[in-house]
HTML snippet that shows the backbone in 3Dmol.js (N, CA, C, O; Angstrom):
<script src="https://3Dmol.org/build/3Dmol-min.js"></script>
<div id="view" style="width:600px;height:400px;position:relative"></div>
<script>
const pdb = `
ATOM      1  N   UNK A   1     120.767 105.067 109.441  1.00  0.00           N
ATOM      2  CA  UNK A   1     120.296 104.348 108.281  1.00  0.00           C
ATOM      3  C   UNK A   1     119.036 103.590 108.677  1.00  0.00           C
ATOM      4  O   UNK A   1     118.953 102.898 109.691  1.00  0.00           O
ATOM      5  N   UNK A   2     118.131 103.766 107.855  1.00  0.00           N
ATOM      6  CA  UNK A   2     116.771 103.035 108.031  1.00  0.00           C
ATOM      7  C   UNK A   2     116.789 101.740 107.334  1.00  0.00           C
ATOM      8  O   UNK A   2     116.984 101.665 106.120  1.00  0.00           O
ATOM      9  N   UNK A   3     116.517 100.367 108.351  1.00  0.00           N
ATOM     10  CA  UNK A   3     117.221  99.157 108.104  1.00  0.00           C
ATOM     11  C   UNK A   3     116.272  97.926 108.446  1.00  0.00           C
ATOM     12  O   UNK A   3     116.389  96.723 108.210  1.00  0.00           O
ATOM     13  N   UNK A   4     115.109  98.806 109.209  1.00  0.00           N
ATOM     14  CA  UNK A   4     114.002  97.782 109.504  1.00  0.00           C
ATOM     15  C   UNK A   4     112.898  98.005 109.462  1.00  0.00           C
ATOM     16  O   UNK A   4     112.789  99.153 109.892  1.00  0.00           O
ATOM     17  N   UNK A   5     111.594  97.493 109.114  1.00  0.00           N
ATOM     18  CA  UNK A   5     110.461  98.230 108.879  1.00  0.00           C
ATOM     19  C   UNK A   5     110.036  98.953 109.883  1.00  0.00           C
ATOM     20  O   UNK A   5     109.614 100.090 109.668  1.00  0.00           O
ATOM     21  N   UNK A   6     110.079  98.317 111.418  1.00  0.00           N
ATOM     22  CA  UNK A   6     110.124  99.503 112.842  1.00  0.00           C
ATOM     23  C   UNK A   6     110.257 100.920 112.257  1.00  0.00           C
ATOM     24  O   UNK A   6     109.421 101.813 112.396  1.00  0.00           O
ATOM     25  N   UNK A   7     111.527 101.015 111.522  1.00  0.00           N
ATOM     26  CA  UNK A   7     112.256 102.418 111.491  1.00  0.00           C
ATOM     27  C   UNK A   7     111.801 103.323 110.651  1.00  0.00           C
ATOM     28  O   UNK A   7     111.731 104.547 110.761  1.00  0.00           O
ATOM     29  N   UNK A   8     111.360 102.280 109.408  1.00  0.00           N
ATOM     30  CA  UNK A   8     110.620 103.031 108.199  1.00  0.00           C
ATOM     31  C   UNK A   8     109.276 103.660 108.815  1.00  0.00           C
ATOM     32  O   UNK A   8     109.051 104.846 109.056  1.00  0.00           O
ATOM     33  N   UNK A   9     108.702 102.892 108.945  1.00  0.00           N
ATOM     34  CA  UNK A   9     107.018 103.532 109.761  1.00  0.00           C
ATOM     35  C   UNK A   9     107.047 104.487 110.566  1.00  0.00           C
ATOM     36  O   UNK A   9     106.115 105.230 110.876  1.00  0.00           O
ATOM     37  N   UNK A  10     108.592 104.501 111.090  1.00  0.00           N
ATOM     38  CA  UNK A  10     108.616 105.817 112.334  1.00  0.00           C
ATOM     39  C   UNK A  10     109.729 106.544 111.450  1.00  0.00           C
ATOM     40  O   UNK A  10     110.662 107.060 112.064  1.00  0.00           O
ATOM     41  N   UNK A  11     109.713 106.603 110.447  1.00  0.00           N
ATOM     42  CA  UNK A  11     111.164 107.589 110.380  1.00  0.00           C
ATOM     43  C   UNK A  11     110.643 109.368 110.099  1.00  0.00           C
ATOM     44  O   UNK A  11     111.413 110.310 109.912  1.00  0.00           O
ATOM     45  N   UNK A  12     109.333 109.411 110.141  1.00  0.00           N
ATOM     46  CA  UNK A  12     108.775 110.283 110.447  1.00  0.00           C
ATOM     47  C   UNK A  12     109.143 111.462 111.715  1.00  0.00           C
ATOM     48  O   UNK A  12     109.216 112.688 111.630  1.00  0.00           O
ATOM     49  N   UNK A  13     109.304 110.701 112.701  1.00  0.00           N
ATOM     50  CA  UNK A  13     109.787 110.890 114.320  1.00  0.00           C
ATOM     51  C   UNK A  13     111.269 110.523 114.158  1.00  0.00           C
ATOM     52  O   UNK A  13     111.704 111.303 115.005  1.00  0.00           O
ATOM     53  N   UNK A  14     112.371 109.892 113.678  1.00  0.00           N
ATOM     54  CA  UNK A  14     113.618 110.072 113.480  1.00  0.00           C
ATOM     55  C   UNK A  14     113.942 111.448 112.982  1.00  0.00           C
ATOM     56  O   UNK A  14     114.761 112.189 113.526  1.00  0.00           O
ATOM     57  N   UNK A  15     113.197 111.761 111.838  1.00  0.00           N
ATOM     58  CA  UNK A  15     113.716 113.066 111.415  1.00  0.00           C
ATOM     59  C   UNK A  15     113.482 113.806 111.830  1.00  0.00           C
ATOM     60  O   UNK A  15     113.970 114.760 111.224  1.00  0.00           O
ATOM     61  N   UNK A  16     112.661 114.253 113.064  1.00  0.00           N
ATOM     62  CA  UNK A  16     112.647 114.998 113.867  1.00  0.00           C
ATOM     63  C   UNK A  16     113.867 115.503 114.671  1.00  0.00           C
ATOM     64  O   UNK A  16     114.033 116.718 114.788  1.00  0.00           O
ATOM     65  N   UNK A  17     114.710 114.642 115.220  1.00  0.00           N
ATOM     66  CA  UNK A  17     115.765 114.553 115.727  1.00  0.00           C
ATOM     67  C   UNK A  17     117.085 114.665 114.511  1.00  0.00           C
ATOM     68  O   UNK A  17     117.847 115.597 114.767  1.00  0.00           O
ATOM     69  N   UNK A  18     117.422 113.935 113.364  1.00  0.00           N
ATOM     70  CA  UNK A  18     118.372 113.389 112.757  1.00  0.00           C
ATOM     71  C   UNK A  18     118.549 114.361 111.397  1.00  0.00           C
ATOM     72  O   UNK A  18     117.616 114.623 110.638  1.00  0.00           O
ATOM     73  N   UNK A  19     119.770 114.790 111.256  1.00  0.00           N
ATOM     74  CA  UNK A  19     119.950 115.555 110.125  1.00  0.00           C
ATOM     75  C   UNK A  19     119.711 115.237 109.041  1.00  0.00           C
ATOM     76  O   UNK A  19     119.107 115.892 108.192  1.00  0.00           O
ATOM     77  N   UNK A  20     120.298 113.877 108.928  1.00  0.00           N
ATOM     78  CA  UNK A  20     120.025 113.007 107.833  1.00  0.00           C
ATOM     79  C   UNK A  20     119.639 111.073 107.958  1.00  0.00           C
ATOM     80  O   UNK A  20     119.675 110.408 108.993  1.00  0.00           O
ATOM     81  N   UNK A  21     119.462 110.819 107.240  1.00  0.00           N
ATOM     82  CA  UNK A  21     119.333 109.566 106.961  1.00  0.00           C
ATOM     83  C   UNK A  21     118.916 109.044 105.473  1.00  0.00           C
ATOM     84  O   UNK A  21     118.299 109.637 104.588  1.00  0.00           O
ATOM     85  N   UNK A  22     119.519 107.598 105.509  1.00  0.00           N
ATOM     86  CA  UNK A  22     119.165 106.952 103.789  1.00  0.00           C
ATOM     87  C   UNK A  22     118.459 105.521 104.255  1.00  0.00           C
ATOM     88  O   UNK A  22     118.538 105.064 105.395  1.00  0.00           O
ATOM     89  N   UNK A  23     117.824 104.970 103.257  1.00  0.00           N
ATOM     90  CA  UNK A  23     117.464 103.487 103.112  1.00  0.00           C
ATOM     91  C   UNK A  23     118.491 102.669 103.106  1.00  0.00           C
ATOM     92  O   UNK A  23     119.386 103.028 102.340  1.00  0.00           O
ATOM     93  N   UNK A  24     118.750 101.360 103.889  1.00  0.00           N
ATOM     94  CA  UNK A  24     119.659 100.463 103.756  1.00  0.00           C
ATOM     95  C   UNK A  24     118.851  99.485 102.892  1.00  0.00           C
ATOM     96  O   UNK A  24     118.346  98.637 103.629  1.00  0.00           O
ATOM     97  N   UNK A  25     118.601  99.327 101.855  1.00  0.00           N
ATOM     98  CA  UNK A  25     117.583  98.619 100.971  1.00  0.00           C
ATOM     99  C   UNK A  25     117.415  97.340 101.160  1.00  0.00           C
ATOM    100  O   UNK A  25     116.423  96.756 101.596  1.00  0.00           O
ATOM    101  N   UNK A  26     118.652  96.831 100.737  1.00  0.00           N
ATOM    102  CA  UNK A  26     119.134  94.954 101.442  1.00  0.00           C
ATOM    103  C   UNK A  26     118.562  94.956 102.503  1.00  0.00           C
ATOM    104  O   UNK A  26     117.491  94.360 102.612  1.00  0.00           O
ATOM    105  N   UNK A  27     119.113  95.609 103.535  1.00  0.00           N
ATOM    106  CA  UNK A  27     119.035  95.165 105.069  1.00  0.00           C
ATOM    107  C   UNK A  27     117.117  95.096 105.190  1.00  0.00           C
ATOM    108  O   UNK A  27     116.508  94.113 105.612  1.00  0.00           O
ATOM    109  N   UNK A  28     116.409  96.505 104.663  1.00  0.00           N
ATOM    110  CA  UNK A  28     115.258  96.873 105.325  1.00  0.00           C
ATOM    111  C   UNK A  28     114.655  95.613 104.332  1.00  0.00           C
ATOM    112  O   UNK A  28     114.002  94.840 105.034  1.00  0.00           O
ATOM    113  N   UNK A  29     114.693  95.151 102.766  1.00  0.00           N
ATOM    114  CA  UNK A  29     113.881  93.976 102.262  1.00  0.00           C
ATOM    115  C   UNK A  29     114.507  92.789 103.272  1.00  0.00           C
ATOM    116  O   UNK A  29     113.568  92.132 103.721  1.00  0.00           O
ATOM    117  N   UNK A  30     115.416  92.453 103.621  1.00  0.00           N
ATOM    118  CA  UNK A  30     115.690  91.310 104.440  1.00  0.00           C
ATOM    119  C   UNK A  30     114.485  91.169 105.238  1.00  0.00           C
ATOM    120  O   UNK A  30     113.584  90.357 105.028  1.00  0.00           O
ATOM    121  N   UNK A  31     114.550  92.086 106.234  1.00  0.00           N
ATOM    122  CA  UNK A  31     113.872  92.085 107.415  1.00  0.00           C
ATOM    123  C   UNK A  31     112.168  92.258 106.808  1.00  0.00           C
ATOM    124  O   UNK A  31     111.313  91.495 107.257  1.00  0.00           O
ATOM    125  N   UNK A  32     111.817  93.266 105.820  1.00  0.00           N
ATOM    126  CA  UNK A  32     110.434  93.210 105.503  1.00  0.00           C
ATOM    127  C   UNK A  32     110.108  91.382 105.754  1.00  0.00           C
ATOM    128  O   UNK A  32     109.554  90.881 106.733  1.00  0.00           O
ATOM    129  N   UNK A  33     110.660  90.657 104.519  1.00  0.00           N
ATOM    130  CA  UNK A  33     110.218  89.591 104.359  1.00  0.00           C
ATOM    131  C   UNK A  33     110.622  88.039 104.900  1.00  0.00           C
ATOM    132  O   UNK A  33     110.324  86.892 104.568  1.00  0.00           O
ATOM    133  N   UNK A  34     111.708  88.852 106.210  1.00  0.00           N
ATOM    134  CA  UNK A  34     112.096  87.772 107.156  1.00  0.00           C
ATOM    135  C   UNK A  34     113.011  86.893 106.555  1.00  0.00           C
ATOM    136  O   UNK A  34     113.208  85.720 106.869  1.00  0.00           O
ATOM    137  N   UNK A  35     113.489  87.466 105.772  1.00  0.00           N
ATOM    138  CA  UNK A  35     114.480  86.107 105.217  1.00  0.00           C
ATOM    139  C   UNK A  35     116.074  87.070 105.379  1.00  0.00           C
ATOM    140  O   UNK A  35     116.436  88.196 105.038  1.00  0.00           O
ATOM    141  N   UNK A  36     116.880  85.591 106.280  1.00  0.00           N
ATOM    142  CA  UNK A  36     118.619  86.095 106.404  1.00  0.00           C
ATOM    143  C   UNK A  36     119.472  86.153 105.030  1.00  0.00           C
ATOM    144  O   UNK A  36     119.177  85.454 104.061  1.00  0.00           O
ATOM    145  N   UNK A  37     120.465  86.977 105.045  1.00  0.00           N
ATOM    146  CA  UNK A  37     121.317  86.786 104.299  1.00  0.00           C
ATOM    147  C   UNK A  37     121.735  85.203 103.798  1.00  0.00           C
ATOM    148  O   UNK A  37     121.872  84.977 102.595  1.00  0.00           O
ATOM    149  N   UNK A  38     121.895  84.293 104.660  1.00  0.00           N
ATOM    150  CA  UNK A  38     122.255  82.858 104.394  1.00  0.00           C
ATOM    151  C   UNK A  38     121.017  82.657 103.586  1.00  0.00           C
ATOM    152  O   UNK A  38     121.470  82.400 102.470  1.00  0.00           O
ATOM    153  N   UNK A  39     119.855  82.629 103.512  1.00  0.00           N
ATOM    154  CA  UNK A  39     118.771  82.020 103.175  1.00  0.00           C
ATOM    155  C   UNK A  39     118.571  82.212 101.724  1.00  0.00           C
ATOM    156  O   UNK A  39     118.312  81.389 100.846  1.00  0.00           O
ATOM    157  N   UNK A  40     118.767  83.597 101.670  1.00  0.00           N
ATOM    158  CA  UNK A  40     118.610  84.510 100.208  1.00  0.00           C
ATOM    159  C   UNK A  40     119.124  84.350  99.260  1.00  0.00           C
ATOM    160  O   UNK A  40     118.839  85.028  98.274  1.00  0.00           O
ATOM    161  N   UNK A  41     120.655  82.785  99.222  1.00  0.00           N
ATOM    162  CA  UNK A  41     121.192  82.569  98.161  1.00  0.00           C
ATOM    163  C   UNK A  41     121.409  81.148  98.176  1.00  0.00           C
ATOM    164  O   UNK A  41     121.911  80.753  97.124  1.00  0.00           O
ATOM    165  N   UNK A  42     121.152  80.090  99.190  1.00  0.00           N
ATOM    166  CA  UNK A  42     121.739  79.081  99.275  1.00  0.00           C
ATOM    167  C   UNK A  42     120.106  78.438 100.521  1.00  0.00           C
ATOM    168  O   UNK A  42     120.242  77.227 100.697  1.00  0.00           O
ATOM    169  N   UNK A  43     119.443  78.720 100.907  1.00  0.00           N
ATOM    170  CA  UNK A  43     118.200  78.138 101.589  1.00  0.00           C
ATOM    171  C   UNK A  43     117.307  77.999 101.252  1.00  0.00           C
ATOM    172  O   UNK A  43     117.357  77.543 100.109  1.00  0.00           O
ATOM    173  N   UNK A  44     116.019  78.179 101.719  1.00  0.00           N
ATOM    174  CA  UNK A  44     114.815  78.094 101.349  1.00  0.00           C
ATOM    175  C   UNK A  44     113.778  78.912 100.199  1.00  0.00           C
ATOM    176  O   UNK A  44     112.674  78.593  99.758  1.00  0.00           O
ATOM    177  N   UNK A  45     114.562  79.974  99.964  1.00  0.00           N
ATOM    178  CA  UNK A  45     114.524  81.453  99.053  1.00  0.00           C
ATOM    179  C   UNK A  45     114.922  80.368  97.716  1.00  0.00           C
ATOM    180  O   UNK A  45     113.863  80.039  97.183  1.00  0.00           O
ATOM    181  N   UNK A  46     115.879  79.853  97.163  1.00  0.00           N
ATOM    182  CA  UNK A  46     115.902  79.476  96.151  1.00  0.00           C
ATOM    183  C   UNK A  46     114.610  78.801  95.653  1.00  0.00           C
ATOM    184  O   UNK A  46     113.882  79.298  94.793  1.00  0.00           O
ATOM    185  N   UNK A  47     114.351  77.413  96.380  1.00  0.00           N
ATOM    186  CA  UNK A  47     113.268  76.710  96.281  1.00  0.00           C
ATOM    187  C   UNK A  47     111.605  77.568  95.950  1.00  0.00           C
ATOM    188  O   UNK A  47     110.715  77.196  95.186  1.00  0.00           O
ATOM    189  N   UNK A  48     111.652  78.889  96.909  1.00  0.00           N
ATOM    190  CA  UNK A  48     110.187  79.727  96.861  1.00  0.00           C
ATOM    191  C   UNK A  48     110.490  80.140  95.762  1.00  0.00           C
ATOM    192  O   UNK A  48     109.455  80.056  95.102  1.00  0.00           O
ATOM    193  N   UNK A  49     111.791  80.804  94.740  1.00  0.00           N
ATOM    194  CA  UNK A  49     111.728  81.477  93.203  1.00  0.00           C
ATOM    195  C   UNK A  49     111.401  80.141  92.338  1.00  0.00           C
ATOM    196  O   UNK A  49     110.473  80.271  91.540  1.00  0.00           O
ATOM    197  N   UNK A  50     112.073  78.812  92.392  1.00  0.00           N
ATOM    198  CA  UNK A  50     111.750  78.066  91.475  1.00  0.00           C
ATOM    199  C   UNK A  50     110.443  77.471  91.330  1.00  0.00           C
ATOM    200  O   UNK A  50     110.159  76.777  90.354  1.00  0.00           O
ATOM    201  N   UNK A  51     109.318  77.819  92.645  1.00  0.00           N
ATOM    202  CA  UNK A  51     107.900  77.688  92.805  1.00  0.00           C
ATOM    203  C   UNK A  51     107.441  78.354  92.217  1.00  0.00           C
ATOM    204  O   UNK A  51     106.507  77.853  91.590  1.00  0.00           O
ATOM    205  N   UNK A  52     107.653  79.663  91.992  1.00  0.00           N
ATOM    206  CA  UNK A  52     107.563  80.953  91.708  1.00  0.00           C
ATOM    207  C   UNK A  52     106.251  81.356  93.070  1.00  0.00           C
ATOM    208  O   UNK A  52     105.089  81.605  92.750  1.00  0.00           O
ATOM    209  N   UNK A  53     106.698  81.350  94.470  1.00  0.00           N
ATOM    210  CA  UNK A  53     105.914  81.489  95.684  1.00  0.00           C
ATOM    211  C   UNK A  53     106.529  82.812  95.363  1.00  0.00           C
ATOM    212  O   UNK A  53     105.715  83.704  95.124  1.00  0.00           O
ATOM    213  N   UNK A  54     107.682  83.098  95.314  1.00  0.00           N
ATOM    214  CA  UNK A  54     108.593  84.432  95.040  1.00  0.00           C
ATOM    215  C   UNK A  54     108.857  84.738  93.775  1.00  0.00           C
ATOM    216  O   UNK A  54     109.968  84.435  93.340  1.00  0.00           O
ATOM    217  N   UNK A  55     107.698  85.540  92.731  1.00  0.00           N
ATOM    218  CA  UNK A  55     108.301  85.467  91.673  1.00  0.00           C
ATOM    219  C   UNK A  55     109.494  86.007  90.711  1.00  0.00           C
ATOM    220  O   UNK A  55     109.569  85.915  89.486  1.00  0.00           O
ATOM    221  N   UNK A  56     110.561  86.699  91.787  1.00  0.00           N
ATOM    222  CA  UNK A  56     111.786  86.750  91.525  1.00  0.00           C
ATOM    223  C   UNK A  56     113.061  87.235  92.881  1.00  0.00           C
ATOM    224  O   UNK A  56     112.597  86.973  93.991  1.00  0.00           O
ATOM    225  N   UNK A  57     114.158  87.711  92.932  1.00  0.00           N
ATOM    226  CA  UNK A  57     114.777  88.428  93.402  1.00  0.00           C
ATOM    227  C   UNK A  57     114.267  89.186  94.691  1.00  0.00           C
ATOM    228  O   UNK A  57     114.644  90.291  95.079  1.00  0.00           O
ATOM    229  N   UNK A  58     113.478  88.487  95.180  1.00  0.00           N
ATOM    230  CA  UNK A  58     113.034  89.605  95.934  1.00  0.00           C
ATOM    231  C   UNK A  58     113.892  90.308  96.726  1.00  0.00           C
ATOM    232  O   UNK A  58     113.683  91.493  96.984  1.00  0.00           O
ATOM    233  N   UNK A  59     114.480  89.934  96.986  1.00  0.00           N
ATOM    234  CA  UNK A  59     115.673  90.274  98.721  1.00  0.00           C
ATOM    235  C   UNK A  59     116.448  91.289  97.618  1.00  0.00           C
ATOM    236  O   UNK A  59     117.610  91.416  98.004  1.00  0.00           O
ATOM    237  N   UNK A  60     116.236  91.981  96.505  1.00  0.00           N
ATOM    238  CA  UNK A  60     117.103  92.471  95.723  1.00  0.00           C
ATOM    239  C   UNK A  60     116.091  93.488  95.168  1.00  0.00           C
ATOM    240  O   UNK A  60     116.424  94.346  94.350  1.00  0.00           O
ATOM    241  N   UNK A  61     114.738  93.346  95.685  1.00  0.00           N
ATOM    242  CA  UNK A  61     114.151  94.235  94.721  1.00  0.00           C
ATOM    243  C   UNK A  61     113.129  95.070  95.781  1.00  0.00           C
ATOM    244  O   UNK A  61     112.332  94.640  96.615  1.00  0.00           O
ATOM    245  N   UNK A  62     113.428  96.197  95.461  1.00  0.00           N
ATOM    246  CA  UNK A  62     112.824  97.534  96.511  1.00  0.00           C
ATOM    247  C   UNK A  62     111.770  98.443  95.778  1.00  0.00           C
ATOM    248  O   UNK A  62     111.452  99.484  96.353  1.00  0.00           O
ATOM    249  N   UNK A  63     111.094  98.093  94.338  1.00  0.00           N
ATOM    250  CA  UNK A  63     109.930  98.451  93.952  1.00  0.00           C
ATOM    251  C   UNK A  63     108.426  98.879  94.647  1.00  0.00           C
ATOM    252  O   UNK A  63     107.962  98.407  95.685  1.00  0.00           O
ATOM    253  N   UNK A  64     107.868  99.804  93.859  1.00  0.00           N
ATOM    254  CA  UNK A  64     106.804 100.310  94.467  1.00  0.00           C
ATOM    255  C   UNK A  64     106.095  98.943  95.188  1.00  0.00           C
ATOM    256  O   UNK A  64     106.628  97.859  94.948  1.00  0.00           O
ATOM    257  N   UNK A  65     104.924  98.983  96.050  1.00  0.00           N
ATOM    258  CA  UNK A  65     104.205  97.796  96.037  1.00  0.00           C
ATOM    259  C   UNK A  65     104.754  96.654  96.983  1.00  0.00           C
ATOM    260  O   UNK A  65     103.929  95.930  97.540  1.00  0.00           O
ATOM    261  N   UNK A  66     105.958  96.480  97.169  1.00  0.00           N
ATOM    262  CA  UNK A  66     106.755  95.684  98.223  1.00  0.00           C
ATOM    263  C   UNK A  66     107.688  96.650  98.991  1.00  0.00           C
ATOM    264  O   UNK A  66     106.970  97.474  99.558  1.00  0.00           O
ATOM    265  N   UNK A  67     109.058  96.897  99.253  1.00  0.00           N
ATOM    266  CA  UNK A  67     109.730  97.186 100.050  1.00  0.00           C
ATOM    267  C   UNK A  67     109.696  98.613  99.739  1.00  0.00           C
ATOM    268  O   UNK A  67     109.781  99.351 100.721  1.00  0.00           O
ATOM    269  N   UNK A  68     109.587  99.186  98.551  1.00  0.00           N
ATOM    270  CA  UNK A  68     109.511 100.434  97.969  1.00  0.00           C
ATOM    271  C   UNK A  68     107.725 101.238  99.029  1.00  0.00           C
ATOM    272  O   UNK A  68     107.543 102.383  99.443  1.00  0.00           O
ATOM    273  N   UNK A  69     107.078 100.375  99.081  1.00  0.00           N
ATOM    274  CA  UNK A  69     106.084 100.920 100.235  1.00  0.00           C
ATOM    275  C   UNK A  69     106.080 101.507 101.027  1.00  0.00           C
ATOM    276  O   UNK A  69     105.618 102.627 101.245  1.00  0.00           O
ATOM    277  N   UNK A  70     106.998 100.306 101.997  1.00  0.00           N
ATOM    278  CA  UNK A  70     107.777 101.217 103.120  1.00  0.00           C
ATOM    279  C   UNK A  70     108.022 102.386 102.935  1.00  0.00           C
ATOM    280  O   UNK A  70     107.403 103.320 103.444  1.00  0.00           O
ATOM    281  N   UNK A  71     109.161 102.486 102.018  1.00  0.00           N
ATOM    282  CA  UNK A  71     109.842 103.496 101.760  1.00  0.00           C
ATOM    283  C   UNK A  71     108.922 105.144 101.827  1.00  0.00           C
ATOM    284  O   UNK A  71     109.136 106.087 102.589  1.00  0.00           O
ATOM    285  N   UNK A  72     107.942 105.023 100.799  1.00  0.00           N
ATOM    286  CA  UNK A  72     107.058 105.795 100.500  1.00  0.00           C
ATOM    287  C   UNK A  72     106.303 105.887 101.360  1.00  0.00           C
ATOM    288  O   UNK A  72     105.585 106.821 101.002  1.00  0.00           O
ATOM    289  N   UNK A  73     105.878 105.467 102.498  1.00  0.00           N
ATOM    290  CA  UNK A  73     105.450 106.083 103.471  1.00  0.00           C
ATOM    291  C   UNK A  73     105.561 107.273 104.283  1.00  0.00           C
ATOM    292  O   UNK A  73     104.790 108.130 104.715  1.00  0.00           O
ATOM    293  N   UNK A  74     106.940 106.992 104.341  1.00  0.00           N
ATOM    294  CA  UNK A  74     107.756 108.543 105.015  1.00  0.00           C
ATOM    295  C   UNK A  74     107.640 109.574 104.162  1.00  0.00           C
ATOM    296  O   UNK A  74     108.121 110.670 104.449  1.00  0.00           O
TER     297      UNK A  74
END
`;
const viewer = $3Dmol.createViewer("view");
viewer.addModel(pdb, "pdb");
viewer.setStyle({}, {cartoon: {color: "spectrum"}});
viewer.zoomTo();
viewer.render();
</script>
């Protein structure tokens, strides 16, 4: 499962080797934008949506343009 941006950028060279593989979506937006599971519902993540620094969900949202990038690279 591709789970960190490391993996996305190379999953090029995974599939070389690997029959299969999927996006872990959660896990790989976590890590894109550095924010933990704890953070994403109860830390500092709330405060950046009500700024609108984050203007929504992000840790939830895998759209073109942010985590969906990644994705589309491979």
């Amino acid at each position: 499962m591709i789970e960190i941006p490391r993996a996305a950028l190379t999953a090029d060279l995974i599939a070389q080797q690997a029959e299969f593989f999927s996006f872990g979506t959660n896990d790989l937006t976590q890590t894109t934008f550095g924010i933990s599971r704890d953070d994403a519902e109860t830390g500092f993540l709330q405060e950046y949506l009500a700024k609108h620094i984050l203007p929504e969900k992000t840790v939830r949202d895998a759209r073109p343009g942010r985590v969906g990038k990644l994705m589309r690279v491979v």
